[in-house]
C-alpha positions in Angstrom: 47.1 133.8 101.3 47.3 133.0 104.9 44.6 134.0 107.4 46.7 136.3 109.3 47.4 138.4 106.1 43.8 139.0 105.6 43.8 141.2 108.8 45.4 144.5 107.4 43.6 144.4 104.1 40.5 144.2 106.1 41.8 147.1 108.3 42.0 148.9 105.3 39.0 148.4 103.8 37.1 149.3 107.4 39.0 152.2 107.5 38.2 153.6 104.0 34.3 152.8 104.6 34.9 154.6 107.9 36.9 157.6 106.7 35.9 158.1 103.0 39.4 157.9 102.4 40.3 155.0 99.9 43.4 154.0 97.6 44.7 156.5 95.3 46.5 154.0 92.9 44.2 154.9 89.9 45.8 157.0 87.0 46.0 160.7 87.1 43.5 162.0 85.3 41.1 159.7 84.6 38.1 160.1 86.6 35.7 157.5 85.6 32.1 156.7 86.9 33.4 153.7 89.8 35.7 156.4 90.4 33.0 158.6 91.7 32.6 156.1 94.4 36.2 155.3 95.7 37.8 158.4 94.8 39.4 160.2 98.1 37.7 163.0 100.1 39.2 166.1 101.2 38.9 167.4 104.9 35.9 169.4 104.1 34.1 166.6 102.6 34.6 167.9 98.9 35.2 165.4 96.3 37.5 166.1 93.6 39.2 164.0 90.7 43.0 162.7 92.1 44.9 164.4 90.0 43.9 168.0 91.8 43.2 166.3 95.1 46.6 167.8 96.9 46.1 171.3 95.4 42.3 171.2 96.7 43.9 170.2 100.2 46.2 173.3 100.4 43.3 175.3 100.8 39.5 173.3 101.1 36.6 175.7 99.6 34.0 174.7 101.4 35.2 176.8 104.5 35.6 179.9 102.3 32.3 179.6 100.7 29.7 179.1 103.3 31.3 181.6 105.7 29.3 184.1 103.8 26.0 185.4 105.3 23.8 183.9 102.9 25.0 181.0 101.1 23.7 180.0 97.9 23.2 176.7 95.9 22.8 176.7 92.0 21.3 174.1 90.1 19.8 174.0 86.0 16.3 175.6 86.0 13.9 173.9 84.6 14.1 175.6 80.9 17.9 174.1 80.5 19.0 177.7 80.2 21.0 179.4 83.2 21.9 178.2 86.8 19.4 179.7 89.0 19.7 179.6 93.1 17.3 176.6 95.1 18.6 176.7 97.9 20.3 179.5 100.9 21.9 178.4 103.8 23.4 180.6 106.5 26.8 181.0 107.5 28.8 178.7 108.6 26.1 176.1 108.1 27.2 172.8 107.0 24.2 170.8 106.9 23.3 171.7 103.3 19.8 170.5 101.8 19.9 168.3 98.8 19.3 170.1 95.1 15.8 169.5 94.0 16.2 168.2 91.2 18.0 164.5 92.3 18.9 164.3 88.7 21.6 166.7 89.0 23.3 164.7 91.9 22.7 164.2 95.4 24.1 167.3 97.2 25.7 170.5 96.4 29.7 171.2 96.2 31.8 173.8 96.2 33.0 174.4 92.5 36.1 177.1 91.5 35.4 178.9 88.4 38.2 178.5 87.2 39.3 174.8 87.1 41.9 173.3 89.1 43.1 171.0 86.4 43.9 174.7 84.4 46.1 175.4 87.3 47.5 172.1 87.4 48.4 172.0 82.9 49.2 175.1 83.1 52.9 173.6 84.7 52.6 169.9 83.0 56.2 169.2 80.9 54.0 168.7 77.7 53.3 172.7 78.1 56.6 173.4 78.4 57.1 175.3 75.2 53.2 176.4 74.9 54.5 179.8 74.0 57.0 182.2 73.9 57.0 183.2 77.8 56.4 179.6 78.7 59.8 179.2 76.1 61.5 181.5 78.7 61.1 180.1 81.8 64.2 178.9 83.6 64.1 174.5 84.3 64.2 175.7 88.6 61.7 177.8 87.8 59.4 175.6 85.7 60.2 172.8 88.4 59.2 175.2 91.4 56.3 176.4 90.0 55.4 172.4 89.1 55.9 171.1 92.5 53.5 173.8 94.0 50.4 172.8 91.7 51.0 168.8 92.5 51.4 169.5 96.0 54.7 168.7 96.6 55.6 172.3 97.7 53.1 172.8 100.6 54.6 176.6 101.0 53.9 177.4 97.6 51.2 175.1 97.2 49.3 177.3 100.0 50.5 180.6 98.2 48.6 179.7 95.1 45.7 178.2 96.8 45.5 181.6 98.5 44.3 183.3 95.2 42.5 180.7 93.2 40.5 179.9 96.3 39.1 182.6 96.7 35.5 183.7 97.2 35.2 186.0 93.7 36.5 182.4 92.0 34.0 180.4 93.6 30.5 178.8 93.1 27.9 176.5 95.2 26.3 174.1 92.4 25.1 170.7 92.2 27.5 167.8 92.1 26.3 166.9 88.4 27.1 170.5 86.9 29.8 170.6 88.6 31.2 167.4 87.3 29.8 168.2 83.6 32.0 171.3 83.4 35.2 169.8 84.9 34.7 167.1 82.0 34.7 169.9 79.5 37.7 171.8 80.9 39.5 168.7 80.6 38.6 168.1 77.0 40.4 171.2 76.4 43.4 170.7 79.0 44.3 167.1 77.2 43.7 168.0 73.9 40.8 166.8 73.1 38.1 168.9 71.6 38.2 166.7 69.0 36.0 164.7 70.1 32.0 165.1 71.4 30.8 165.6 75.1 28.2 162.6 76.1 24.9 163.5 75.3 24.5 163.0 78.8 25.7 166.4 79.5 23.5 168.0 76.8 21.3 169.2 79.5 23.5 171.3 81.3 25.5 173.2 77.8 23.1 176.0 77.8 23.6 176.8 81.6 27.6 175.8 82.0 27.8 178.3 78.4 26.1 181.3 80.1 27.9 180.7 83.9 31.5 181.3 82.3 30.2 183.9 79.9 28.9 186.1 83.4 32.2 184.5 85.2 34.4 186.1 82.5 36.0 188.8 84.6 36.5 186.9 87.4 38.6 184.2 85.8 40.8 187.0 84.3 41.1 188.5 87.5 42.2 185.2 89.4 44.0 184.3 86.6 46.6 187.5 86.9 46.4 187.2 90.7 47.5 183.7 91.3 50.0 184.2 88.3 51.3 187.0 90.5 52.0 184.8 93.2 54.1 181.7 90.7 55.9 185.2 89.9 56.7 185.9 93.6 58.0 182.4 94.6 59.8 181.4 91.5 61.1 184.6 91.4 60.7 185.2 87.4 57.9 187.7 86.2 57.7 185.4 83.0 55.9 182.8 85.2 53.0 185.0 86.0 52.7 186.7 82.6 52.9 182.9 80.8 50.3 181.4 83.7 48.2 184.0 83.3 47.8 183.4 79.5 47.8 180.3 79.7 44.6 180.3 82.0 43.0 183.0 80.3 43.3 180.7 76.9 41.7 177.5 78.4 39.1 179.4 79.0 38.4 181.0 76.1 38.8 177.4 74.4 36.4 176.2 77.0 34.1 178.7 76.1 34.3 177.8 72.4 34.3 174.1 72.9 30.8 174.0 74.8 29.5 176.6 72.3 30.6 174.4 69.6 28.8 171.3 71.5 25.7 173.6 71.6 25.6 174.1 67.7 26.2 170.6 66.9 23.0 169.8 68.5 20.0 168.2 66.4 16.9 170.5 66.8 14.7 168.3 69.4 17.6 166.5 71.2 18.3 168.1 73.9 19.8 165.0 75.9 18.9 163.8 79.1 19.8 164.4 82.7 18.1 161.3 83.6 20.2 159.2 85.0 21.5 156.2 87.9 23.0 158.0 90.9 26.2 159.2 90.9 29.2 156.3 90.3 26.9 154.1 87.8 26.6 155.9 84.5 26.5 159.0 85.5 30.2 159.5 85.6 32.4 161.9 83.6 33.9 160.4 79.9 36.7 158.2 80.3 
């Protein structure tokens, strides 16, 4: 390589330590622990896995979440049980303290309930005859309704960012719980609840099991809502009665899958939280 080729791939790389923003060339979907460390950032300074990154964009949660009077950050009490609240900020406030326990990451994020990778399956070609109302669904429709969950509809990718990103769907946690329970969405989303969590993530079943059990009725609700608005803009009331379901069934599998986890544990391991910072081995399952 010549000298003068060097220059833009050092631009580049001063850019991305400058910006947070980094190359996106890594497959959909698989958000591994050097991942963590390159992955892009949104405007709001969330991190998220790739594959929902332009669907997090349409509408950032951090905005929505701290313009609340009192803002609240979750992380695992000290029992392993339930999420309890460390930390209040005030509106609008930014400058968030770190979680007190460093084990459970480095800072708080803004999670949604209801995961964006449901939203995103939900319209992925391999769902295409999940059931009978999915069976239903017109190709126009089906490809409308796809390019608003990868983005590729801003207009429609706003009007369903409008209702999952929403303040009832919405949770401030530490970065660690947050990535443990987008790892077990994702079991279920790709099939594979076949296989064991990490025991890495053994610490936080307990808590993740009872936060969607209390978190129940809001997913429903934001599940019919933003299937209301595929209805609206692909014009076909099957779309918002076969998202719906479909939502409302990865999370009941969800549900089961980390209840499962909990019964297959040995009485006396309870796992670890202990751990490298985030992007050594503290990374979700490949």
């Amino acid at each position: 390589m010549r000298v003068n080729e060097l220059y833009p791939l050092l631009a580049a790389c001063l850019l991305g330590s400058i910006t947070g923003v980094t190359s996106s060339a890594v497959p959909a979907g698989r958000l591994t622990p050097s991942l963590l460390r390159r992955q892009d950032e949104t405007t709001d300074g969330e991190v998220e896995p790739e594959d929902t990154k332009r669907l997090r964009e349409c509408r950032p949660p951090k905005p929505i979440y701290i313009d609340q009077d009192n803002v609240e950050w979750n992380e695992v009490n000290k029992d392993k049980t339930k999420l309890e609240v460390t930390v209040t900020t005030k509106k609008g406030e930014n400058d968030i303290p770190e979680p007190k326990d460093k084990n459970q990451g480095r800072r708080f994020v803004t999670d949604h309930v209801l995961e964006l990778i449901v939203v995103q399956a939900a319209f992925d070609d391999k769902n295409r005859k999940y059931n009978d109302d999915a069976g239903k669904i017109t190709d126009g429709a089906w490809k409308k309704a796809q390019a608003a969950v990868n983005g590729d509809s801003s207009e429609n990718c706003k009007k369903v960012a409008e209702k999952i990103t929403v303040l009832d769907n919405l949770l401030g946690i530490a970065e660690r719980i947050n990535l443990a329970k987008e790892v077990m969405f994702r079991k279920v989303v790709e099939d594979k609840t076949d296989t064991d969590l990490d025991k890495k993530w053994n610490d936080y079943l307990k808590a993740i099991d009872g936060y969607l059990d209390s978190y129940k009725s809001n997913i429903e609700a934001t599940a019919d809502s933003t299937g209301g608005a595929f209805g609206d803009f692909t014009g076909e009331d099957v779309v918002s009665t076969y998202f719906a379901q479909f939502c409302k069934d990865k999370y009941k599998a969800t549900q089961d899958y980390v209840k499962d986890q909990l019964d297959k544990l040995d009485d006396g391991d309870e796992g670890s939280s202990e751990c490298l910072p985030l992007g050594t081995d503290c990374g979700a399952d490949p």
